[in-house]
N, C-alpha and C positions, 0 to 999 in steps of 0.2 A: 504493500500500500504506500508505504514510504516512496518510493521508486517511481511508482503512477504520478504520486502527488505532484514530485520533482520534475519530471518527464513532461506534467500539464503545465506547470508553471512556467516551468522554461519554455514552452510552445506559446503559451502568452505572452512573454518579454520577447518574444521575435517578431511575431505579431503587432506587439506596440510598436518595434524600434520599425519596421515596413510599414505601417499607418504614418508616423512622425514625416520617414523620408518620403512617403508620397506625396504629404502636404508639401514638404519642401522642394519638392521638386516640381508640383505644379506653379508652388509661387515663382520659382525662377525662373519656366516659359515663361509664364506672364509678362513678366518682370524684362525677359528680353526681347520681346513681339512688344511691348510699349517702349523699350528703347529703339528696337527696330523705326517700330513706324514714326517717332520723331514728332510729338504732338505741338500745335503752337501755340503760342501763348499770344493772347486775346482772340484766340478760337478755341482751343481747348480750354484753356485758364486764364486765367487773370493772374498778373502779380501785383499784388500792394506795394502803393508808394511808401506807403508807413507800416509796414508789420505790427501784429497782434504780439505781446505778450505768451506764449507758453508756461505749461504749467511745470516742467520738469528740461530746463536744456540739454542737461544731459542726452535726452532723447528726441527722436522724431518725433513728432505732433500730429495724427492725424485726426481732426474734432470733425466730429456730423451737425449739423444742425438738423432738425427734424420736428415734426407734429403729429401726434398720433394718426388725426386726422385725415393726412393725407394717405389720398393711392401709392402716390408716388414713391414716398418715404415708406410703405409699407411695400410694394414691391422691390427695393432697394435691400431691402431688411436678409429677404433669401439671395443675396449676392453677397452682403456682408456675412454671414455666418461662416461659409469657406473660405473667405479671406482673412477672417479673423483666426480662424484653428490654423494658418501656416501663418501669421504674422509675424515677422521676423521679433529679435528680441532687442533691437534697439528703434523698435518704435512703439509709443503709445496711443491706445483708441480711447478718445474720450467722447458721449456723448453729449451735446445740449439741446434742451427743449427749446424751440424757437417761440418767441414772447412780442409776435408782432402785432398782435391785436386781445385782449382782453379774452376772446372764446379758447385761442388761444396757452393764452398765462394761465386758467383754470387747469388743463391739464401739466403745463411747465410744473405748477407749484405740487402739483399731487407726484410728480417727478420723482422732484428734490426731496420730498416726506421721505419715498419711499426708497432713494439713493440712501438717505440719512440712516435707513435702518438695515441695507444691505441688501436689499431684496432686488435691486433692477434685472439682476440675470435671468431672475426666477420669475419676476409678470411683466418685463418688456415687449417680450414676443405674445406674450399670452393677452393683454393689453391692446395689441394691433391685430391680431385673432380675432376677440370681441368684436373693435370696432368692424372688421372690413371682411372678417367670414360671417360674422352670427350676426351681422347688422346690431347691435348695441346701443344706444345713443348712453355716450358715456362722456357727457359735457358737462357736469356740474360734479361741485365737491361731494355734494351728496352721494352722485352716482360713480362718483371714483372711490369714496370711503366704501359702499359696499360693495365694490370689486375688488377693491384689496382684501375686504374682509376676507375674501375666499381662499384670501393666502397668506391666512394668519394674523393678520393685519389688524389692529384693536381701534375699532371705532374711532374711541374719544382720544388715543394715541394720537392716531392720524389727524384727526381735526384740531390737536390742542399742535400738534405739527405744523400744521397747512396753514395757520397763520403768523407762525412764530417770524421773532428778529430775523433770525439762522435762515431760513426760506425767504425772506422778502429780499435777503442780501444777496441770495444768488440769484434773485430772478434779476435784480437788478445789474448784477454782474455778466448775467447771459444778453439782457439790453444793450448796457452798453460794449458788448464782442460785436452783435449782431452790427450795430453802428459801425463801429473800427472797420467789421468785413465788409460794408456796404452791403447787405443783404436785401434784398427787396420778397425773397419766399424761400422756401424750403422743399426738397432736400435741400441742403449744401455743403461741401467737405473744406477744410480749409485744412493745405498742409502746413504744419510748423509755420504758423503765423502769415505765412509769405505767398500760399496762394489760395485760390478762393477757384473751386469747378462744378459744376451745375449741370442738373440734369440735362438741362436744355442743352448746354455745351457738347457734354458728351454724346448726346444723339443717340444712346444707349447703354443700359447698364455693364453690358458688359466689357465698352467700352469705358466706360465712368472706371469701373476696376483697372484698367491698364492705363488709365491717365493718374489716377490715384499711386501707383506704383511706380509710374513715369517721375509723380515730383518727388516721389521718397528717394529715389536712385541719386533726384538734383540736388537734394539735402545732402544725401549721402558723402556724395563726391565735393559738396563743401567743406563738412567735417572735417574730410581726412587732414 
């Protein structure tokens, strides 16, 4: 039995270390079919005259902006999942809620609650499910406390949250990024401060990933 055990276990660490390298090695196609094709900037991206702030320079920056709300951002959603399990390890993914209008900031602020208590991994996707498989209207505090209830999530927690200092100071810190980036709607990705690319730009997601990869490489190759 000892021997079996051994025999399994070591057939799953093969296993993992073949799953790792195939991510890694899809991201490096990618990664060279978007240096291939040579994207432009002010047709693929935009570069800021004045860069954002980052939150860690040590690392790459890649920040999403997004609304539950949206198709778009929620089509986007299954392009990011496999770009994120091979994400290299010197760059980071951050997200922010986009806070351009008030219907908006209601979901931003139910966000940041539930960022606050660790949970975004676990009802992000399940969050953009509701809204845009099972048709949801999930626009009020009310109707976002009891969707999170369903995961875990304590009522008067989240509401005595959803209005604290802590939450007002990052919505207002996701405002004014959104300002820095010139953002006019959402999705939008901004790498390391410096560039700002758009669905629209990309003309498709799949495309959007190889531009997104495209400017990580132009970071890259500043770094060194």
């Amino acid at each position: 039995m000892m021997q079996e055990s051994s025999t399994f276990h070591s057939k799953i660490s093969r296993l993992a270390i073949l799953v790792v390298a195939a991510f890694a090695f899809n991201f490096f196609i990618i990664s060279q079919q978007a240096m291939a094709e040579g994207f432009k900037e002010g047709d693929d991206y935009t570069r800021l005259e004045r860069p954002g702030r980052t939150d860690n320079p040590d690392k790459i920056e890649v920040r999403e902006f997004f609304w539950y709300g949206c198709p778009h951002c929620y089509k986007m959603e299954s392009y990011l999942k496999p770009w994120l399990a091979s994400k290299p390890d010197d760059v980071d993914f951050i997200r922010s809620p986009g806070v351009l209008n008030r219907k908006w900031e209601i979901q931003a602020k139910g966000f940041y609650v539930i960022q606050s208590m660790g949970l975004v991994e676990k009802t992000h996707s399940a969050l953009f499910d509701a809204i845009h498989k099972e048709k949801r209207v999930i626009e009020t505090q009310k109707a976002l406390a009891e969707f999170y209830e369903g995961y875990g999530v304590d009522k008067k927690d989240f509401n005595k949250k959803f209005d604290s200092f802590d939450v007002a100071t990052e919505i207002r810190q996701a405002d004014a990024m959104a300002r820095v980036y010139r953002l006019m709607g959402v999705p939008a990705v901004i790498v390391n401060g410096k560039y700002v690319t758009t669905a629209k730009q990309a003309k498709s997601y799949e495309r959007w990933v190889q531009i997104i990869n495209y400017l990580i490489e132009l970071e890259r190759q500043v770094k060194k």
